[in-house]
C-alpha positions in Angstrom: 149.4 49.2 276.5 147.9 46.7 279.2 147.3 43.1 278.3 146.1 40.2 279.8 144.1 42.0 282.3 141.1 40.1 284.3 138.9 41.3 286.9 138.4 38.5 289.8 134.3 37.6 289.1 134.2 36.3 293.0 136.0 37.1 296.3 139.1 34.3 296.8 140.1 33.9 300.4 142.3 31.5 302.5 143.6 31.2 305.6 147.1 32.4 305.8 149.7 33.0 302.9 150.4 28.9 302.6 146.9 28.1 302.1 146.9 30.7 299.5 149.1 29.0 297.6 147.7 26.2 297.8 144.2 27.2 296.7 145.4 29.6 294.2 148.7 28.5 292.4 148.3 30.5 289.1 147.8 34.0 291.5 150.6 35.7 293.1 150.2 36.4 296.7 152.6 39.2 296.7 151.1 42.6 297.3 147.6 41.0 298.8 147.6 42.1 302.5 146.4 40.2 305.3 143.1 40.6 306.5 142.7 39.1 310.2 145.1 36.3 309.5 143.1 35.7 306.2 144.4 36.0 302.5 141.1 37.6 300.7 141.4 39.3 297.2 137.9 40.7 296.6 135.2 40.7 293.6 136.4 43.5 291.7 140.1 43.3 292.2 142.5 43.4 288.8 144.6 40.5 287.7 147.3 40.4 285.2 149.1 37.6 283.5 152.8 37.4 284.6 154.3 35.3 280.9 157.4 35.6 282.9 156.4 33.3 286.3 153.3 31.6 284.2 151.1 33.3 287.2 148.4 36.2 287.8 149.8 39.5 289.7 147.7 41.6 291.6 147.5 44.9 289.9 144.6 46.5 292.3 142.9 45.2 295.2 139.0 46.2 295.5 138.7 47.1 299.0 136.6 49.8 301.4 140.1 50.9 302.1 140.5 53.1 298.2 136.9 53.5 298.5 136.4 57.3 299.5 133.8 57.9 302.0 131.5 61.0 302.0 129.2 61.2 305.2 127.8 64.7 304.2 126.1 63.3 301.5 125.4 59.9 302.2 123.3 61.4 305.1 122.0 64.1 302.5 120.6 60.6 300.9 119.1 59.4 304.2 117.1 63.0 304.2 115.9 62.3 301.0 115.2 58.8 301.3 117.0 57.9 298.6 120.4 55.9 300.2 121.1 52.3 298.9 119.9 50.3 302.1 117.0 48.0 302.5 114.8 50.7 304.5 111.8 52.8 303.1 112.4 56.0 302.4 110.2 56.7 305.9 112.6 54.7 307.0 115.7 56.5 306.3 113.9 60.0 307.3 113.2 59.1 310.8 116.5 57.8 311.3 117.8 60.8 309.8 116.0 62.9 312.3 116.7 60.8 315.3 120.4 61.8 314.2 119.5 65.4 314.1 117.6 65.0 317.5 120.2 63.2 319.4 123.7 65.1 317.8 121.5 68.6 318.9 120.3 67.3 322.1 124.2 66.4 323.1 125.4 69.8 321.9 128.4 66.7 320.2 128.9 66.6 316.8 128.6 63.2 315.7 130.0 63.2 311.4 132.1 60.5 311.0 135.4 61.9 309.9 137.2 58.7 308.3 137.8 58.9 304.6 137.6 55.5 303.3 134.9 53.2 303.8 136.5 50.0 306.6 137.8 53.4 308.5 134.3 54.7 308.6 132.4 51.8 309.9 135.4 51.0 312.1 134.8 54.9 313.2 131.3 54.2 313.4 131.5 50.7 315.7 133.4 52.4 318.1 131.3 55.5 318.6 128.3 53.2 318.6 130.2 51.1 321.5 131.0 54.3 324.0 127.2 54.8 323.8 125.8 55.9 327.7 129.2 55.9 328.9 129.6 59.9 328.4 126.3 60.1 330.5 127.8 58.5 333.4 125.8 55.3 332.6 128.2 52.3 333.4 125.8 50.1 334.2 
């Protein structure tokens, strides 16, 4: 049986491990990853109460990293207008079929093939950041 369990109502972050303990005395640090030299346990994350130290351990870390990422039918959603963005279903269509018009126009397929969520729009930055230079544009 589990006990004691919280789940952390708003994201805590500080910079570096120090400052951590600092701002956050009664949470563990251990097992919380860096994140650009920044100590961040996001919204969502578990907690559990440590009797033994008097502290909160980190059971599970809320993070795009254990969120899976589907781009077949996330783009199904932007063909039926339905995704969760702040676009109108028009919207989402005709970017939907610029997609279409510009992955068959470069004979390149253009899915993004990460699996989690930061690796997709890491994926996603990067491809958007070669744009024109595989046309010989370097300008």
């Amino acid at each position: 049986m589990i006990k004691n369990v919280a789940v952390v109502k708003t994201t805590l972050s500080a910079a570096g491990y120090s400052s951590w303990s600092t701002l956050y005395p009664n949470i563990s640090s251990s097992g919380i990853t860096l994140s650009e030299g920044n100590v961040v346990l996001h919204k969502g994350s578990l907690v559990q109460y440590n009797k033994s130290f008097n502290n909160y351990d980190v059971i599970y870390q809320n993070s795009g990293d254990f969120t899976a990422y589907d781009f077949g039918t996330s783009l199904a959603r932007f063909k039926d207008g339905i995704a969760d963005a702040d676009l109108t279903p028009a919207q989402q269509l005709e970017l939907y079929n610029k997609f279409n018009e510009t992955e068959a126009g470069s004979n390149i397929n253009n899915n993004v093939k990460s699996r989690n969520v930061n690796d997709a729009i890491t994926e996603t930055h990067l491809r958007f950041s070669n744009r024109g230079f595989d046309s010989g544009y370097y300008g």
